[in-house]
Biopython code that builds the backbone (N, CA, C, O; Angstrom):
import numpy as np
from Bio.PDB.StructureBuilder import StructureBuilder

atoms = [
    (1, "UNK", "N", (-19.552, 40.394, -66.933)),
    (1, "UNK", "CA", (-19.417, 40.279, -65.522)),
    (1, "UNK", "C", (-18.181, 41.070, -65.135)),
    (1, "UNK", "O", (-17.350, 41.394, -65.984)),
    (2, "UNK", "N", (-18.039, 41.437, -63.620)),
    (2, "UNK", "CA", (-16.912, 42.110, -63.509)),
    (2, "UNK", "C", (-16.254, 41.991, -61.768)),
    (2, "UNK", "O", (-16.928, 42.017, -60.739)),
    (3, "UNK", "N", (-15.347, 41.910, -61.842)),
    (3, "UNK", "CA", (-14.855, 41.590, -60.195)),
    (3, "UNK", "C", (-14.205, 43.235, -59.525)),
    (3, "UNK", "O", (-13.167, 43.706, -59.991)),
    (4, "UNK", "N", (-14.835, 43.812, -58.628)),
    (4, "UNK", "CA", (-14.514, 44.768, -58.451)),
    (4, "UNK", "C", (-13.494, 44.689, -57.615)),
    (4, "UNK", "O", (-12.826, 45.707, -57.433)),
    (5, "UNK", "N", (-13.176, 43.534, -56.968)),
    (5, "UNK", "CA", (-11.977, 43.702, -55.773)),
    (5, "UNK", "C", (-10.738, 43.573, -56.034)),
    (5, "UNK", "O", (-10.345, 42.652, -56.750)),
    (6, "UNK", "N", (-9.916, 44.468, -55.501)),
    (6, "UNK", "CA", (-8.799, 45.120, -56.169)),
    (6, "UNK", "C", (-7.832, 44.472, -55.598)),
    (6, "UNK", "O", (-6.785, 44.684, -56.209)),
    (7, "UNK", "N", (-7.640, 43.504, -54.353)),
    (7, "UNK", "CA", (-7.108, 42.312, -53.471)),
    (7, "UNK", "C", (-5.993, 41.683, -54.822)),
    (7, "UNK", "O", (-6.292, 41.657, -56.016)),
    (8, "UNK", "N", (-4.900, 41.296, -54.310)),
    (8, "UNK", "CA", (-3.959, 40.613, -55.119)),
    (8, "UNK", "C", (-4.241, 39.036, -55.326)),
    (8, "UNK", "O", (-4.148, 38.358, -54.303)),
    (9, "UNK", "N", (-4.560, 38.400, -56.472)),
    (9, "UNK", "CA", (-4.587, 36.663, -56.144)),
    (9, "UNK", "C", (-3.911, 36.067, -55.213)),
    (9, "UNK", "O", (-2.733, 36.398, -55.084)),
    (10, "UNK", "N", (-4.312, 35.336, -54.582)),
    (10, "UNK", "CA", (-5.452, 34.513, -54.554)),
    (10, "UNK", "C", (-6.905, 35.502, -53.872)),
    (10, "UNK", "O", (-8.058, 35.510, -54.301)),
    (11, "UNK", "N", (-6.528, 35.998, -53.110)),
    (11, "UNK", "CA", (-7.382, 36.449, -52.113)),
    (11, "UNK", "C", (-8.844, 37.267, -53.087)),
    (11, "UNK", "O", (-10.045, 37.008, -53.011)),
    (12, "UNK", "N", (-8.117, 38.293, -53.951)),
    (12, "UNK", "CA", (-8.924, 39.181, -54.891)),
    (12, "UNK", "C", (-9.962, 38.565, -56.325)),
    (12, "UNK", "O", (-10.847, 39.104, -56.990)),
    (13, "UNK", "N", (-9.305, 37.152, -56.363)),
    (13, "UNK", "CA", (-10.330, 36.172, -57.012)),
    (13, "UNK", "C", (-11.409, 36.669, -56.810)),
    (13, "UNK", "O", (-11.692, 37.585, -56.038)),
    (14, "UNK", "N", (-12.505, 35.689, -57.963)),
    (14, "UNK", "CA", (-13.640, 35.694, -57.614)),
    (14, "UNK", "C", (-14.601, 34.725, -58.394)),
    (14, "UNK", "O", (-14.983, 34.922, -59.547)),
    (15, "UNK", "N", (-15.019, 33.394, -57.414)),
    (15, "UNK", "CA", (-15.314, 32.301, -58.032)),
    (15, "UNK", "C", (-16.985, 32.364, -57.522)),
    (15, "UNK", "O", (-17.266, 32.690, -56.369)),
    (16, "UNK", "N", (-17.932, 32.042, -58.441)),
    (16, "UNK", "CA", (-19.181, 31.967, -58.370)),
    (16, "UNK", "C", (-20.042, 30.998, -59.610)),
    (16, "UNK", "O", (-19.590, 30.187, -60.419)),
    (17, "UNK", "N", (-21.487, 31.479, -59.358)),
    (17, "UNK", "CA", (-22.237, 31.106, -60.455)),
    (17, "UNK", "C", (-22.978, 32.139, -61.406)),
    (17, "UNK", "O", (-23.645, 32.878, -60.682)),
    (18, "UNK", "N", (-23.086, 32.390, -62.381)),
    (18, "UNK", "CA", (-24.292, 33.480, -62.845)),
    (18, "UNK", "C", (-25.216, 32.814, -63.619)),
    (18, "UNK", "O", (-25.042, 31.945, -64.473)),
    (19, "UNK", "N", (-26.340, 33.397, -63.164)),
    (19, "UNK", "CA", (-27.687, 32.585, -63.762)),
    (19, "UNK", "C", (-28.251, 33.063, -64.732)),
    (19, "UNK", "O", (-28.901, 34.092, -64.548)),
    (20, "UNK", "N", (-28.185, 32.467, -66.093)),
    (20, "UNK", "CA", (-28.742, 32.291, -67.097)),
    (20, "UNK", "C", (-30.076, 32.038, -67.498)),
    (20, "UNK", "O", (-30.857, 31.513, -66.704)),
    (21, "UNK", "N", (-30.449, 32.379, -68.732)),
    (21, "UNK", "CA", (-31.896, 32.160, -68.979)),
    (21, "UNK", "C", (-32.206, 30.649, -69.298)),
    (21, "UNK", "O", (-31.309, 30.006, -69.843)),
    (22, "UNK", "N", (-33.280, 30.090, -69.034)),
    (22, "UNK", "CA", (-33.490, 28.366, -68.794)),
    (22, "UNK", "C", (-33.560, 27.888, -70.541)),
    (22, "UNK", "O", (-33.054, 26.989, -71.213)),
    (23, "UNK", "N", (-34.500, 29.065, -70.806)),
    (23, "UNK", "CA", (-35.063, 28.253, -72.415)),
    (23, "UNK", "C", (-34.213, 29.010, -73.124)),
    (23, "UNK", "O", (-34.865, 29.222, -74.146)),
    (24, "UNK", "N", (-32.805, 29.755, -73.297)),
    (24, "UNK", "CA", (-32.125, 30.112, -74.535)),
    (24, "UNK", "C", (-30.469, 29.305, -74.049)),
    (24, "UNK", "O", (-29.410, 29.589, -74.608)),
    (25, "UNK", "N", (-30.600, 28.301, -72.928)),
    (25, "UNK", "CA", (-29.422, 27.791, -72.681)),
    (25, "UNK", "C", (-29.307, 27.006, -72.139)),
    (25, "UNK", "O", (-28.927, 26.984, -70.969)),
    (26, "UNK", "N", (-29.663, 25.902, -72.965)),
    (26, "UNK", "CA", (-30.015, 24.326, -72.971)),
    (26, "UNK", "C", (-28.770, 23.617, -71.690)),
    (26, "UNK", "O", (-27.792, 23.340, -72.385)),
    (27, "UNK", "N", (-28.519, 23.334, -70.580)),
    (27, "UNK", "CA", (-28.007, 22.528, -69.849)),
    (27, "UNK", "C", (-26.477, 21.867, -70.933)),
    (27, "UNK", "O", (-26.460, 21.140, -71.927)),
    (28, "UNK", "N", (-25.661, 22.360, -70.359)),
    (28, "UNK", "CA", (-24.441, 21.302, -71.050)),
    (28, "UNK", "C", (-23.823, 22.600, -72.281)),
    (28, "UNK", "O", (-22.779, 22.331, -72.876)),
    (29, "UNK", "N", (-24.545, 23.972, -72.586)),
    (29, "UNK", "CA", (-24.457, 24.703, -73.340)),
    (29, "UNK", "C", (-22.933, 25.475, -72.988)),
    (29, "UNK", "O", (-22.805, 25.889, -71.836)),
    (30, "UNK", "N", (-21.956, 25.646, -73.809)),
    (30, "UNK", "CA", (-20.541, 26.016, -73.709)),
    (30, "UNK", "C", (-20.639, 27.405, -74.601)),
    (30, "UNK", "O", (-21.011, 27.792, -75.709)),
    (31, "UNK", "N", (-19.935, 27.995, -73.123)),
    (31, "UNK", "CA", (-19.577, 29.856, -73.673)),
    (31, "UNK", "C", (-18.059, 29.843, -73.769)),
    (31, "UNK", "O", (-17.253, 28.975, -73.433)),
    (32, "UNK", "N", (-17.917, 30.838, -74.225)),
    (32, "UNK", "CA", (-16.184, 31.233, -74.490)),
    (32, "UNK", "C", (-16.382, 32.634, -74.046)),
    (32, "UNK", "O", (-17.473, 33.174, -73.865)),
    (33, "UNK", "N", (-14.982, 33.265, -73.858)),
    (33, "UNK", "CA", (-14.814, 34.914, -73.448)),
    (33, "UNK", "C", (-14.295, 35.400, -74.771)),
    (33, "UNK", "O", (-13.280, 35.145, -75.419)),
    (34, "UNK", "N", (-15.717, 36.478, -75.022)),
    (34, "UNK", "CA", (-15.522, 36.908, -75.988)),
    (34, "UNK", "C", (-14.349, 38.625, -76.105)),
    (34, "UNK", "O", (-13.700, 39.223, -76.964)),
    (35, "UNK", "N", (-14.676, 38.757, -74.696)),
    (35, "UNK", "CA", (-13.241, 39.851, -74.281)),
    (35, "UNK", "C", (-12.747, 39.606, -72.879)),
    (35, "UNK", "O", (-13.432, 38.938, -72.104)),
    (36, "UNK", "N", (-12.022, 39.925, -72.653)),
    (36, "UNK", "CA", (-11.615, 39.930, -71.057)),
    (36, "UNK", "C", (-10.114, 41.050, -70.849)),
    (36, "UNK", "O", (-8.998, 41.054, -71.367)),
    (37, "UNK", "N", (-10.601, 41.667, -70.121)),
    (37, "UNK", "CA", (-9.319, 42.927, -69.672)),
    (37, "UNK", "C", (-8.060, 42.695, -69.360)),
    (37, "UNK", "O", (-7.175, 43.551, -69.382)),
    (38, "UNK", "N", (-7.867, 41.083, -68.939)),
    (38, "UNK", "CA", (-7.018, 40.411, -68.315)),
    (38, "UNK", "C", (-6.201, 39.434, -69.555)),
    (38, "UNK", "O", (-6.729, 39.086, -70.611)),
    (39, "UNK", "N", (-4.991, 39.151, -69.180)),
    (39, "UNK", "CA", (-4.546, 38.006, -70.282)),
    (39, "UNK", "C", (-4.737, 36.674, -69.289)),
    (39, "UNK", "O", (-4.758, 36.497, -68.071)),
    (40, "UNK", "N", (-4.863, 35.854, -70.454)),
    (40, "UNK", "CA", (-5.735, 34.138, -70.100)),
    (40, "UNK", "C", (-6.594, 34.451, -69.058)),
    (40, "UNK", "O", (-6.314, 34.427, -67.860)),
    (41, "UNK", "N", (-7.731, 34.768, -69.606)),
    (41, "UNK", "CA", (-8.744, 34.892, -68.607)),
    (41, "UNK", "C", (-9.352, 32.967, -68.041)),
    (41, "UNK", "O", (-8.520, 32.062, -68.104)),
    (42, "UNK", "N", (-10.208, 32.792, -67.753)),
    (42, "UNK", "CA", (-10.612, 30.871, -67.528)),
    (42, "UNK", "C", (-11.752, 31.109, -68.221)),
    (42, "UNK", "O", (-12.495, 32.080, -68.074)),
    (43, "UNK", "N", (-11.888, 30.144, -69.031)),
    (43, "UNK", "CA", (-12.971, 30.138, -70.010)),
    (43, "UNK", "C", (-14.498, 29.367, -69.023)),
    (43, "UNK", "O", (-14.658, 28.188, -68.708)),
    (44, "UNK", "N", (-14.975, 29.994, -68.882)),
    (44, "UNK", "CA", (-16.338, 29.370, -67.840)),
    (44, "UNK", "C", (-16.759, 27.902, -68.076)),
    (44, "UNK", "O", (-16.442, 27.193, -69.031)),
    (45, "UNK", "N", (-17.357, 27.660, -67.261)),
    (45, "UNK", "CA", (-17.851, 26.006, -67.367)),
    (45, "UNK", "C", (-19.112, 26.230, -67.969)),
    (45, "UNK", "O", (-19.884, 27.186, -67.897)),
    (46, "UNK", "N", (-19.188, 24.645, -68.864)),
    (46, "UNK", "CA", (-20.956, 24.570, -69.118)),
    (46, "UNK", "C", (-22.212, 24.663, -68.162)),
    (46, "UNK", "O", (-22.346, 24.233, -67.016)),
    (47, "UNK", "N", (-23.056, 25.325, -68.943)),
    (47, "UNK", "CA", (-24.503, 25.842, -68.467)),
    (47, "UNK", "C", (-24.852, 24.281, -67.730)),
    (47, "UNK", "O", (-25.089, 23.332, -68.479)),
    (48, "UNK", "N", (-24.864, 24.091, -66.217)),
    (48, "UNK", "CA", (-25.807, 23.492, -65.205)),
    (48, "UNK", "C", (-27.166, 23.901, -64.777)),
    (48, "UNK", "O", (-27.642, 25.013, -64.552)),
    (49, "UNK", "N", (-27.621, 22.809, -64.731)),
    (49, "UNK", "CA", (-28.996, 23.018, -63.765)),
    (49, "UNK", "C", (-28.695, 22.842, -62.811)),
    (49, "UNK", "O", (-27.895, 21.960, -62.502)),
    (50, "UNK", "N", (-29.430, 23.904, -61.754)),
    (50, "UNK", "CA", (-29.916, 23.173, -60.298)),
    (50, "UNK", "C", (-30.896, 22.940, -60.133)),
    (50, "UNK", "O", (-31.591, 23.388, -61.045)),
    (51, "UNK", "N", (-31.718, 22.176, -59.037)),
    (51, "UNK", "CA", (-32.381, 21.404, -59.191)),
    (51, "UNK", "C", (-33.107, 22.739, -57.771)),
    (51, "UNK", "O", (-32.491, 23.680, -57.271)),
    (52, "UNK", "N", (-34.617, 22.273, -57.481)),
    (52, "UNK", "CA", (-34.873, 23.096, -56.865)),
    (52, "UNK", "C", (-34.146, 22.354, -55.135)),
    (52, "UNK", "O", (-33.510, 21.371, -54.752)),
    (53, "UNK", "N", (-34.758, 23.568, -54.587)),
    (53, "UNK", "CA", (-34.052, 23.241, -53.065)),
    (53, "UNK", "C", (-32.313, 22.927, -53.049)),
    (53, "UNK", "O", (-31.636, 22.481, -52.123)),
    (54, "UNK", "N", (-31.899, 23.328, -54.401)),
    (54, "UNK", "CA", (-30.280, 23.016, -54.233)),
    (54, "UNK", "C", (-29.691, 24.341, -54.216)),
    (54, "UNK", "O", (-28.460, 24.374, -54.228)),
    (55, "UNK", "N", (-30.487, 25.723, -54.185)),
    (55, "UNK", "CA", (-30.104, 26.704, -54.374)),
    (55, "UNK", "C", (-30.678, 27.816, -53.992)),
    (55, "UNK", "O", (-31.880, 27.834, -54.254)),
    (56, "UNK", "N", (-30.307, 28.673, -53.515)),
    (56, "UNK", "CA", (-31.478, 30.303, -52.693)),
    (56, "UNK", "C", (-30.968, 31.714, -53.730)),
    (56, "UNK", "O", (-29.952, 32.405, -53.652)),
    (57, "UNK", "N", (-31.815, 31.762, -54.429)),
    (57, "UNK", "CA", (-31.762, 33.250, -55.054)),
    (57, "UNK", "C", (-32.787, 34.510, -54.966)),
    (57, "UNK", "O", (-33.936, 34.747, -55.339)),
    (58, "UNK", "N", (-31.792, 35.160, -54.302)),
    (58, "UNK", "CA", (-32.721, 36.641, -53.354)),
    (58, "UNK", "C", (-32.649, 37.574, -54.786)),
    (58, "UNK", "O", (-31.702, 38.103, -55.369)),
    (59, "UNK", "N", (-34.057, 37.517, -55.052)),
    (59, "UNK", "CA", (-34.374, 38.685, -56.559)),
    (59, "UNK", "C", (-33.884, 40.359, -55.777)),
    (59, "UNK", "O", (-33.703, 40.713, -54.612)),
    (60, "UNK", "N", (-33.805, 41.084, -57.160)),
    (60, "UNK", "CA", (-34.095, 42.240, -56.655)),
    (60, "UNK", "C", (-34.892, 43.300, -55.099)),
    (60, "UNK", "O", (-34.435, 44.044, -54.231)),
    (61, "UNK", "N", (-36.140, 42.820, -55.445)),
    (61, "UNK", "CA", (-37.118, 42.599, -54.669)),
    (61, "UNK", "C", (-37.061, 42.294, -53.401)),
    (61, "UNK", "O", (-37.783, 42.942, -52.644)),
    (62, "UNK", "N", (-36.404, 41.493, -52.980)),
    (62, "UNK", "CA", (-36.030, 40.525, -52.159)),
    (62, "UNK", "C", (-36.330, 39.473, -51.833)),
    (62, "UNK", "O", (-35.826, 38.883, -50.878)),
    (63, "UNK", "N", (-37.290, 38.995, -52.629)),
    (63, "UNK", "CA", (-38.136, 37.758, -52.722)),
    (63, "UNK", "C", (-37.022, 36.562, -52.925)),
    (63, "UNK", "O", (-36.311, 36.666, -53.925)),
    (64, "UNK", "N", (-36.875, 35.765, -52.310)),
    (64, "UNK", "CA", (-36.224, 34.862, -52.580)),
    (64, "UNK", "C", (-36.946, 32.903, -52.732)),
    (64, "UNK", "O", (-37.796, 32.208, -52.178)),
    (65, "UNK", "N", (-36.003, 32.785, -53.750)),
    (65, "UNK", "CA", (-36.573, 31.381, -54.619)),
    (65, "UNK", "C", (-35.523, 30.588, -54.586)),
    (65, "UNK", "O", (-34.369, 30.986, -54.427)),
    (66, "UNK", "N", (-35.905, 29.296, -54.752)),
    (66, "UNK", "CA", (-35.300, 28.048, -54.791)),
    (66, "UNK", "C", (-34.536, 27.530, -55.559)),
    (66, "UNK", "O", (-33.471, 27.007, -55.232)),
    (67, "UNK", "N", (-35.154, 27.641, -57.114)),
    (67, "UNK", "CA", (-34.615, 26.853, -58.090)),
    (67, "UNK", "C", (-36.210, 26.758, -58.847)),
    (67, "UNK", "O", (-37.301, 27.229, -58.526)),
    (68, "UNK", "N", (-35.654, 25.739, -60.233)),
    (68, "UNK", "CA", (-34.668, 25.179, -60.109)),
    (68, "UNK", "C", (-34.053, 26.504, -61.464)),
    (68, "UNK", "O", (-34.907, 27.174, -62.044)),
    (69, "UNK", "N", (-32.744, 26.670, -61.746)),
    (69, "UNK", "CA", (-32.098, 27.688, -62.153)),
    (69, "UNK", "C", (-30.954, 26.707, -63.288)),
    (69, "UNK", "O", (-30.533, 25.561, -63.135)),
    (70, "UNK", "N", (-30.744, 27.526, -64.223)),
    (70, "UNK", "CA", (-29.559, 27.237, -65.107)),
    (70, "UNK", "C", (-28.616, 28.079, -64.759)),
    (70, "UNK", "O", (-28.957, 29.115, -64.187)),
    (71, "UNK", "N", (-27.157, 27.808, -65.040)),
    (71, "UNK", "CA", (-25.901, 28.655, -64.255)),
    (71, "UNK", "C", (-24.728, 27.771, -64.894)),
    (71, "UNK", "O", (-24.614, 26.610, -65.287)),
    (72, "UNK", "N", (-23.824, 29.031, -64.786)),
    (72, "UNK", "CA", (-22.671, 28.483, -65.485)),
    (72, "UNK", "C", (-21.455, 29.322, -64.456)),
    (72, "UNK", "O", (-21.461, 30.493, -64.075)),
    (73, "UNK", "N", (-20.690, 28.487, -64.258)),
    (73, "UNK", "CA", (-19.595, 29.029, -63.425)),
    (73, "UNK", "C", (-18.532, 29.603, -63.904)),
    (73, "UNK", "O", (-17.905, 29.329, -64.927)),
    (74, "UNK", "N", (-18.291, 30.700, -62.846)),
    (74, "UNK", "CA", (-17.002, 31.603, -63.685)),
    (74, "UNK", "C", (-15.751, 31.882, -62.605)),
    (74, "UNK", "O", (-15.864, 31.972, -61.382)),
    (75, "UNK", "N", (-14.962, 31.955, -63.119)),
    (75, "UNK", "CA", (-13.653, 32.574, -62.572)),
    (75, "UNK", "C", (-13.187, 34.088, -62.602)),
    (75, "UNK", "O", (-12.312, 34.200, -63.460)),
    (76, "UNK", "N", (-13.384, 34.965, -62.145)),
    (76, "UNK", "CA", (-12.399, 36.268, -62.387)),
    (76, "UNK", "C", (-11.339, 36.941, -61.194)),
    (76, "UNK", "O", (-11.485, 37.096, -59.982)),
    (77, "UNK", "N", (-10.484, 37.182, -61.902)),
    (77, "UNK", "CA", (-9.278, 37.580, -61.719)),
    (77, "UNK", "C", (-9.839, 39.387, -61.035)),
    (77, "UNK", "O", (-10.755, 40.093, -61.456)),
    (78, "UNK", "N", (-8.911, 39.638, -59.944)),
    (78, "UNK", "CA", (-9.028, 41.212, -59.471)),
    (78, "UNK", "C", (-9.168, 42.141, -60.449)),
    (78, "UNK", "O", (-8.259, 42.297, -61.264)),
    (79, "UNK", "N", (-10.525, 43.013, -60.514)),
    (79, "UNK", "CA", (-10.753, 43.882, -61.678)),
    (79, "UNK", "C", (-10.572, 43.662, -62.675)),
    (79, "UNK", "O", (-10.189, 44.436, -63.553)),
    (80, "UNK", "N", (-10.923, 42.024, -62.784)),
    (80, "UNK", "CA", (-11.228, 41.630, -64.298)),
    (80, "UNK", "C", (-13.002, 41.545, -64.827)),
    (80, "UNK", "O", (-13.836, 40.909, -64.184)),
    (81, "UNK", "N", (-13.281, 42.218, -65.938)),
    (81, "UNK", "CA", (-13.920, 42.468, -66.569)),
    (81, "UNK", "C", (-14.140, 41.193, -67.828)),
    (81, "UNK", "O", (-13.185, 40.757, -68.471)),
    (82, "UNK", "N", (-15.758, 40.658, -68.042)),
    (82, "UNK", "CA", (-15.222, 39.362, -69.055)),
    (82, "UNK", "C", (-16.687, 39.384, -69.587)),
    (82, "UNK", "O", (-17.618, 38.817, -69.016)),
    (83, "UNK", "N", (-16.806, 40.187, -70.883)),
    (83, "UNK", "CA", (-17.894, 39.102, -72.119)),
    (83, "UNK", "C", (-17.976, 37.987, -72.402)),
    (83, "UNK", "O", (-16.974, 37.339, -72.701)),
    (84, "UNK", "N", (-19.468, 37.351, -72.379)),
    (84, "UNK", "CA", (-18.957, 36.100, -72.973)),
    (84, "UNK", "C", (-20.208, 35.861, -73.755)),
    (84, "UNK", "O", (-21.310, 36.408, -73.719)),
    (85, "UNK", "N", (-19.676, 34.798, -74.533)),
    (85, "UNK", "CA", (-20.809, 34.345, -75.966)),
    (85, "UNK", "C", (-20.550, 32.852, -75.625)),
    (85, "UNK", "O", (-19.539, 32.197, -75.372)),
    (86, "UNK", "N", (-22.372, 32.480, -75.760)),
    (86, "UNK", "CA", (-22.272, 31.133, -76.001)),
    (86, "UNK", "C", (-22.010, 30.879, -77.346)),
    (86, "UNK", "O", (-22.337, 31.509, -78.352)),
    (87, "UNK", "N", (-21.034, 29.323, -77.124)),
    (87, "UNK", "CA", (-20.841, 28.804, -78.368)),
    (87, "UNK", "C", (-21.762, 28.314, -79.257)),
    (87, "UNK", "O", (-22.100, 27.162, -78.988)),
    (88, "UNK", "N", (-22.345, 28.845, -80.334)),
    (88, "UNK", "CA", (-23.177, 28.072, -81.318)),
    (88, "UNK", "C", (-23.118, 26.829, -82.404)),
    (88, "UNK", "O", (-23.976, 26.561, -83.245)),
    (89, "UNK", "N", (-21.886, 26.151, -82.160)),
    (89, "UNK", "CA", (-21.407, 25.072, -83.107)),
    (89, "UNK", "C", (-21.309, 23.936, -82.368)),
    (89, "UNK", "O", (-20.935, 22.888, -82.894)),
]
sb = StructureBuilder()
sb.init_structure("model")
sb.init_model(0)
sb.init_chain("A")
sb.init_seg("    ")
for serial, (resi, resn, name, xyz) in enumerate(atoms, 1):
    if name == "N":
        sb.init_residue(resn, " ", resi, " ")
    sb.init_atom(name, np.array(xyz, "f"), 0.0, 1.0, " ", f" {name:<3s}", serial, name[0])
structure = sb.get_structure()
């Protein structure tokens, strides 16, 4: 993932969700940053469900859907750049 805005913290933050695949990331599933451009990057929260109607995601396409979606929340820092690997243990 990557935060393109070049804004000084707080403002240049950038707090969201990114949506994950349902069947390779079981709900409650914990990633770590496996690089990040930044020092102490925030290590993301565990993989949530939403439930349908708790959420609007406009595809490519523009088709937009409900749910229900797996997602894990992230933090990045202005023009921070961040791999991440779920934890397998």
């Amino acid at each position: 993932m990557a935060n393109a805005n070049t804004n000084p913290p707080p403002n240049g933050n950038w707090r969201g969700q990114v949506i994950v695949d349902m069947s390779l990331n079981p709900e409650g599933s914990a990633y770590q940053v496996l690089f990040s451009n930044k020092r102490n990057p925030i290590v993301p929260q565990p993989v949530a469900r939403k439930a349908v109607n708790t959420v609007q995601v406009t595809e490519f396409n523009g088709a937009v859907s409900s749910g229900p979606v797996h997602c894990i929340g992230v933090d990045l820092q202005p023009m921070e750049i961040q791999i991440l690997e779920r934890n397998n243990g």
